[in-house]
C-alpha positions as CSV (number, residue, x, y, z in Angstrom):
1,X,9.3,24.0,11.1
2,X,10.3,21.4,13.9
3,X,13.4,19.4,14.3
4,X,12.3,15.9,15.0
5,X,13.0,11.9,15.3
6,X,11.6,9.3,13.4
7,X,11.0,6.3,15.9
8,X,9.8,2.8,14.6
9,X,8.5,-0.1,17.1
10,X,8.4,-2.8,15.0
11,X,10.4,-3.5,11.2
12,X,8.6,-1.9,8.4
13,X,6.2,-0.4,11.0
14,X,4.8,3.2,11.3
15,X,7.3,5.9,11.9
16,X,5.9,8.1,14.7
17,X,7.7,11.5,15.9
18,X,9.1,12.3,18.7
19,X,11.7,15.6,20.1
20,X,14.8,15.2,20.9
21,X,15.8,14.5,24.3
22,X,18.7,17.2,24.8
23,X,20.5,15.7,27.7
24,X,21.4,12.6,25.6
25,X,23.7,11.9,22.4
26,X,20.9,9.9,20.3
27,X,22.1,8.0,16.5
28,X,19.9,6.6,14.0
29,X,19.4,3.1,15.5
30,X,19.5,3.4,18.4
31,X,17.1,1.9,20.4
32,X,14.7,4.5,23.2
33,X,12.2,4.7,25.7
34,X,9.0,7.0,24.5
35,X,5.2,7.2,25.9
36,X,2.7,6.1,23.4
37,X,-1.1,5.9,23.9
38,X,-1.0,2.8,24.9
39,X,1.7,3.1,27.3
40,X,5.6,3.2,28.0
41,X,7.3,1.3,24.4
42,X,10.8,0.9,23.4
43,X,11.6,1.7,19.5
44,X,14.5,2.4,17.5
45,X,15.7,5.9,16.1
46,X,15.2,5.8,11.5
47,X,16.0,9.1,11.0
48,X,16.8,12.6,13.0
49,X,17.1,16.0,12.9
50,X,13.9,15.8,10.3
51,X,12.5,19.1,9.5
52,X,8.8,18.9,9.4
53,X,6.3,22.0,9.0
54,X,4.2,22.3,11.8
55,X,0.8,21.8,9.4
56,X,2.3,18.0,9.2
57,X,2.5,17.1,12.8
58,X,0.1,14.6,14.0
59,X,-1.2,15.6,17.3
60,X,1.0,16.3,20.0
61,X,4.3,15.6,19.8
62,X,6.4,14.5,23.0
63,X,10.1,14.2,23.5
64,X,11.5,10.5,24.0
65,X,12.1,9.8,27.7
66,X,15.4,8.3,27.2
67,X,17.6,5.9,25.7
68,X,17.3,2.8,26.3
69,X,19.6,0.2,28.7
70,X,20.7,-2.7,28.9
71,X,18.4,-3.3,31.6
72,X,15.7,-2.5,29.2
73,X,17.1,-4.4,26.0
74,X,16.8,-7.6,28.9
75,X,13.4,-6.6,29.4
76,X,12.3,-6.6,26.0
77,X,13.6,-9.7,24.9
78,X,12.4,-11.2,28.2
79,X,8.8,-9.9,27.0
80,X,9.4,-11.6,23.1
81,X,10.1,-14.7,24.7
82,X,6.9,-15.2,26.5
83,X,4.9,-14.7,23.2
84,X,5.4,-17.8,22.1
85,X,4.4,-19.1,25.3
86,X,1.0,-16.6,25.3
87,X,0.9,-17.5,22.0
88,X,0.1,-21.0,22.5
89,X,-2.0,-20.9,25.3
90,X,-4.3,-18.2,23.6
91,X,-4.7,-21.3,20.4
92,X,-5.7,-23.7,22.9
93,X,-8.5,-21.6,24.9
94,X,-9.6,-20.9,20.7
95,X,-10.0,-24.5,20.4
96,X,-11.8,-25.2,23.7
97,X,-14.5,-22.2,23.1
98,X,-15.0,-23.1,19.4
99,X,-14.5,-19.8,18.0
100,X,-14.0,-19.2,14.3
101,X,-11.0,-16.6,14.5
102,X,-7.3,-17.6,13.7
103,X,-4.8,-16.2,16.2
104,X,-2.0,-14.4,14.0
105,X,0.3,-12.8,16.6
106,X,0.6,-12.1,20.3
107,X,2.4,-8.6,22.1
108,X,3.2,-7.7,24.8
109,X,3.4,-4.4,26.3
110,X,6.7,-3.0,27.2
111,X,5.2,-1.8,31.1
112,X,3.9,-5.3,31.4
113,X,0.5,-3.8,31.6
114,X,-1.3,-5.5,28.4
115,X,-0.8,-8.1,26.2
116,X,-2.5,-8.0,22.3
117,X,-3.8,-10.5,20.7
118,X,-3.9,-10.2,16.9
119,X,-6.3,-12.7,14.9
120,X,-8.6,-12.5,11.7
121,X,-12.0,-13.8,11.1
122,X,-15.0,-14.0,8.4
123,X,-17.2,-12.1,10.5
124,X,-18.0,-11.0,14.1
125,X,-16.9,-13.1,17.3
126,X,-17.8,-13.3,20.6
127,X,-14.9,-13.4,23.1
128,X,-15.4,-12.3,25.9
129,X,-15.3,-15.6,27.2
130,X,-12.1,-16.4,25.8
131,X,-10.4,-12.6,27.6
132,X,-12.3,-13.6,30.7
133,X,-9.7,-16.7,30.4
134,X,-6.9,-15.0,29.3
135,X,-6.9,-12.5,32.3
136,X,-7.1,-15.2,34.8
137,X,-3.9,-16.7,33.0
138,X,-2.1,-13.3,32.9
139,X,-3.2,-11.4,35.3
140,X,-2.8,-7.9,33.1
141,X,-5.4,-6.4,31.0
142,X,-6.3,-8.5,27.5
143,X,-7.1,-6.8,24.1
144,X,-7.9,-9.2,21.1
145,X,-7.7,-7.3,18.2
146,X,-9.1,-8.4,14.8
147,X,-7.1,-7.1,11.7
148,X,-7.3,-7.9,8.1
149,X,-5.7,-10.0,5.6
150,X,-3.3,-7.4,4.4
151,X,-2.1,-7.0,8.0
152,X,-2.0,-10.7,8.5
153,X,0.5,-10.4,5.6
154,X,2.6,-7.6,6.9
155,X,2.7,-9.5,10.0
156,X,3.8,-13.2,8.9
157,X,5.4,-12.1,5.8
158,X,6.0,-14.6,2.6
159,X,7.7,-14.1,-0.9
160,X,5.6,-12.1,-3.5
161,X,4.7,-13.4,-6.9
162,X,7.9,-11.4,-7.9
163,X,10.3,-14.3,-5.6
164,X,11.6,-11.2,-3.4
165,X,10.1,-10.7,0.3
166,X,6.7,-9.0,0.9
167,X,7.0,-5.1,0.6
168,X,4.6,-4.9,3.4
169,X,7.1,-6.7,5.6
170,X,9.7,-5.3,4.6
171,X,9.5,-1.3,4.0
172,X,6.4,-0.4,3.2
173,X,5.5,1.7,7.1
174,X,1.9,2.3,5.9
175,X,-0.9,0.7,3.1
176,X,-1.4,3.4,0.8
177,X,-4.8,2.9,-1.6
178,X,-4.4,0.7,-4.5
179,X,-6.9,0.6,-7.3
180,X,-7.7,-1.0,-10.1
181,X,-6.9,2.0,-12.5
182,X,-3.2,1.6,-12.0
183,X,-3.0,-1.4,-13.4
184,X,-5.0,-0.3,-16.5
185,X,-2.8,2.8,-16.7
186,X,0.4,0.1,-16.6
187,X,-1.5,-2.0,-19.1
188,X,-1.4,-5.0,-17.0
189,X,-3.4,-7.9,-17.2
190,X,-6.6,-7.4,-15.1
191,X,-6.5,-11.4,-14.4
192,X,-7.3,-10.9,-10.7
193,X,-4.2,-13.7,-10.1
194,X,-1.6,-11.7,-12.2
195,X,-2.5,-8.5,-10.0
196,X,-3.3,-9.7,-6.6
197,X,-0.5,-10.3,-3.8
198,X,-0.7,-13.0,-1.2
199,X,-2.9,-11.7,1.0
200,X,-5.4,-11.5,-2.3
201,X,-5.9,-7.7,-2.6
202,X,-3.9,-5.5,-5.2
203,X,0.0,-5.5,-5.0
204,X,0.6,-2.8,-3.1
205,X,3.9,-2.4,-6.1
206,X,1.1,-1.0,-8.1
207,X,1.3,2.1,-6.1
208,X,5.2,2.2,-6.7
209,X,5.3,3.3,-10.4
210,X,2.1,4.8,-10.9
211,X,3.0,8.3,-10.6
212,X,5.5,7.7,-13.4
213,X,3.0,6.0,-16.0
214,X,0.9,8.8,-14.7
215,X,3.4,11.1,-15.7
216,X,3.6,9.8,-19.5
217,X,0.3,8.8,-20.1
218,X,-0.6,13.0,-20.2
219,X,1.7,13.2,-23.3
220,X,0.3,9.9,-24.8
221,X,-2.1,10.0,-27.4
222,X,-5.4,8.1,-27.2
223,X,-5.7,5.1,-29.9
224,X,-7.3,6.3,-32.9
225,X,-6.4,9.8,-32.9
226,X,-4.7,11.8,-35.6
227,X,-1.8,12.9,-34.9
228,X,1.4,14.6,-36.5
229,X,4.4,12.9,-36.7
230,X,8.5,13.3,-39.1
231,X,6.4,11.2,-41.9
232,X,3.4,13.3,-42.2
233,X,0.1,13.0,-40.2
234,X,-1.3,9.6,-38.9
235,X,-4.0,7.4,-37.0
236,X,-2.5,5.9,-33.7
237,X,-2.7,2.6,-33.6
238,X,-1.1,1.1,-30.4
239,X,0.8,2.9,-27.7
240,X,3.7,1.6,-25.2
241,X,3.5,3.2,-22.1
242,X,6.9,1.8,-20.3
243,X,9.0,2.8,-24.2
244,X,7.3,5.9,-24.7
245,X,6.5,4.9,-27.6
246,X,3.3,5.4,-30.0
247,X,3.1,3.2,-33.5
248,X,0.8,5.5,-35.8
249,X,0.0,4.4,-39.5
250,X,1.2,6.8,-41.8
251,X,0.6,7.3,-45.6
252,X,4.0,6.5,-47.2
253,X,5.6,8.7,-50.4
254,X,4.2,5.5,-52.4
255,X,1.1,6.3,-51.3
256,X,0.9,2.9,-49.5
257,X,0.8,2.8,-45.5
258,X,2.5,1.5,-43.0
259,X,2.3,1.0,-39.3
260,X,5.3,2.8,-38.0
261,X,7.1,3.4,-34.3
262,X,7.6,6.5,-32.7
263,X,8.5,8.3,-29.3
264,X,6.1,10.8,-28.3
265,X,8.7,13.2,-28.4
266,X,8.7,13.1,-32.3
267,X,4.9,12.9,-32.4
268,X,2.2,16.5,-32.0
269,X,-1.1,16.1,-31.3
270,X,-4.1,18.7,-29.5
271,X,-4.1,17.5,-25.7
272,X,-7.2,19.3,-25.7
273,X,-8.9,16.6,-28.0
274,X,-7.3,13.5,-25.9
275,X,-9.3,15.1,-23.0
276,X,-12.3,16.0,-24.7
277,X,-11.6,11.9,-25.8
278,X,-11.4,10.7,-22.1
279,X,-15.0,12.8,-20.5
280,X,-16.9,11.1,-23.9
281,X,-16.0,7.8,-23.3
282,X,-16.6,7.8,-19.3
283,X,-19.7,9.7,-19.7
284,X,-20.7,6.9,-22.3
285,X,-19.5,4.5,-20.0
286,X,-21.2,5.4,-17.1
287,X,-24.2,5.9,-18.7
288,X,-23.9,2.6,-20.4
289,X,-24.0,1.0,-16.8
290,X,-26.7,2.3,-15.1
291,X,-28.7,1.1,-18.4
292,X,-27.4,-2.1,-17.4
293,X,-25.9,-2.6,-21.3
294,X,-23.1,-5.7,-20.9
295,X,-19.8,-4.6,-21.3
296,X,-18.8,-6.1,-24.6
297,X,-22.2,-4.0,-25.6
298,X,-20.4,-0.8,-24.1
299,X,-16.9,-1.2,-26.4
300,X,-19.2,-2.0,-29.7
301,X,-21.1,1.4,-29.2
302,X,-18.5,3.2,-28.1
303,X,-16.7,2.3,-31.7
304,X,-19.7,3.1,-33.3
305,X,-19.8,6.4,-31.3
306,X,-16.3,6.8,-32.5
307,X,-17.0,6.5,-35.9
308,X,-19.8,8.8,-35.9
C-alpha cells in the first residue's frame, strides 16, 4: 500500500499521483508544483493521504516539488492570458494556409517551453506549414494536437439534453466506454437523438446507472416465461426495470385471467432457464445476421422459435 495525492491540472481533468513532499504542510486544494512528462506543471491537490495498492500505480510515481507561490500563481495566470492572444493568431495563420481543422483550445506550458494547440478535423492535415509559422511567432517548441468530438465537448462545455452542465466538463476525470447495450438494459429509446449527447456519441450518464439495472436485471425474468407468483403460476408479460416490477398473467379463482403487477421479490422462477433463454436467442441472432435475414425477419422467427 502507498500513501499518496491526488493532483488535477485542469477541472474535471485526470487525477494523477504524486508522494507527498514531507517538508511541507499540503491541504486538499492547494495548488503545487510537480514534473510531468511533458515538463514542470502547476495543479491543485483533490484528495490526500489515498491508500493505493501498489498493483494500481501507474508507472513511477514522483513526489511533488513544492507548493506553489505567489510568484507562481502570477505566472500562471500570466501564461492563461496569452492564450487568448495565441489563440487568435493560431485562427488567422488557419485561414491564410486553408486548412480544414477548427482550432478548439490553445496551452501553454507552465516552463514556458511549449504551447498546445488543440483542434478537430474530418480527416488528416498537413501542418507543418502552419507550426513552421507558429514557431517563428513564439519562439518555443509547437505541438498541434488533433482530439475528438467528445474531447471538444469536455473542453468547451454546454448544457446536456437534461438542462444541467456537461458531465464531461464537469466531473467526469476520464471517458469510460459506453455502449449501446446500456441503454437496451435501461429500456431507453434507441432513437439515436434521445441517447446521444452534444458531442453526438452516447451520454456518457449511461455509464452512471448501469451497474444498478445490471444488478436487477439478474433477478428479472425474461418476457414470456413461466413463472411462480402469491396467485398461482403465470406467463410474464411486461417487466419494469427502474420499479422492480414484473406484470405476469395469472389464471384467477374464476378461472378467468388477468394481467397482474408484481415485485420480483414476490415472484420464483429457474434463473437457470432465463439463461439458457438469453444464449438461444443471441445464438439465433447472430446466426440470423451473418445469413443476412432483415431484422423484423429475426423477431418473427425467433417467436416462432419460441413457440416451438
Amino acid at each position: 500500500m502507498a500513501k499518496v495525492l491526488g493532483v488535477r491540472f485542469k477541472k474535471a481533468g485526470k487525477i494523477y499521483h504524486y508522494y507527498p513532499n514531507k517538508e511541507e504542510d499540503i491541504k486538499v486544494g492547494c495548488n503545487v508544483i510537480v514534473e510531468t512528462p511533458r515538463g514542470i506543471e502547476m495543479g491543485y491537490i483533490v484528495y490526500k493521504d489515498k491508500e493505493i495498492e501498489d498493483s494500481e500505480l501507474e508507472g513511477s510515481i514522483e513526489p511533488i516539488i513544492r507548493v506553489a507561490t505567489n510568484r507562481d500563481e502570477k505566472r500562471y495566470f500570466e501564461l492563461e492570458s496569452k492564450e487568448s492572444e495565441a489563440f487568435t493568431i493560431c485562427m488567422h495563420k488557419i485561414k491564410e494556409h486553408r486548412l480544414g481543422m477548427r482550432l478548439i483550445d490553445v496551452e501553454f506550458t507552465f516552463d514556458r517551453k511549449k504551447v498546445i494547440f488543440y483542434f478537430t478535423a474530418d480527416g488528416r492535415v498537413d501542418f507543418r506549414e502552419l507550426v513552421r509559422d507558429l514557431a517563428s511567432i513564439f519562439r518555443m517548441r509547437i505541438e498541434l494536437r488533433q482530439i475528438g468530438v467528445r474531447d471538444e465537448a469536455k473542453l468547451i462545455g454546454g448544457i446536456g439534453p437534461c438542462g444541467r452542465p456537461l458531465c464531461c466538463s464537469t466531473f467526469l476525470g476520464e471517458f469510460n466506454p459506453v455502449t449501446i447495450k446500456m441503454a437496451k438494459d435501461q429500456d431507453l429509446s434507441l432513437n439515436p437523438s434521445k441517447i446521444s449527447g452534444v458531442c453526438g456519441r452516447l451520454m456518457c450518464c449511461l455509464k452512471n446507472e448501469h451497474e444498478n439495472y445490471s444488478e436487477i436485471l439478474e433477478n428479472m425474468p425474461l418476457e414470456g416465461m413461466v413463472v411462480e407468483t402469491p396467485l398461482g403460476k403465470g406467463i410474464v408479460q411486461s417487466t419494469s426495470t427502474l420499479m422492480e416490477l414484473v406484470k405476469v398473467k395469472v389464471r384467477m379463482p374464476d378461472k378467468s385471467e388477468e394481467i397482474m403487477p408484481f415485485l420480483i421479490q414476490e415472484i420464483e422462477f429457474d434463473k437457470s432457464e432465463r439463461e439458457k433463454i438469453k444464449r438461444r436467442r443471441l445464438d439465433f441472432k447472430k446466426v440470423a445476421e451473418a445469413e443476412g435475414i432483415d431484422s423484423h425477419d429475426v423477431k418473427f422467427l425467433r417467436e416462432l422459435m419460441e413457440e416451438d
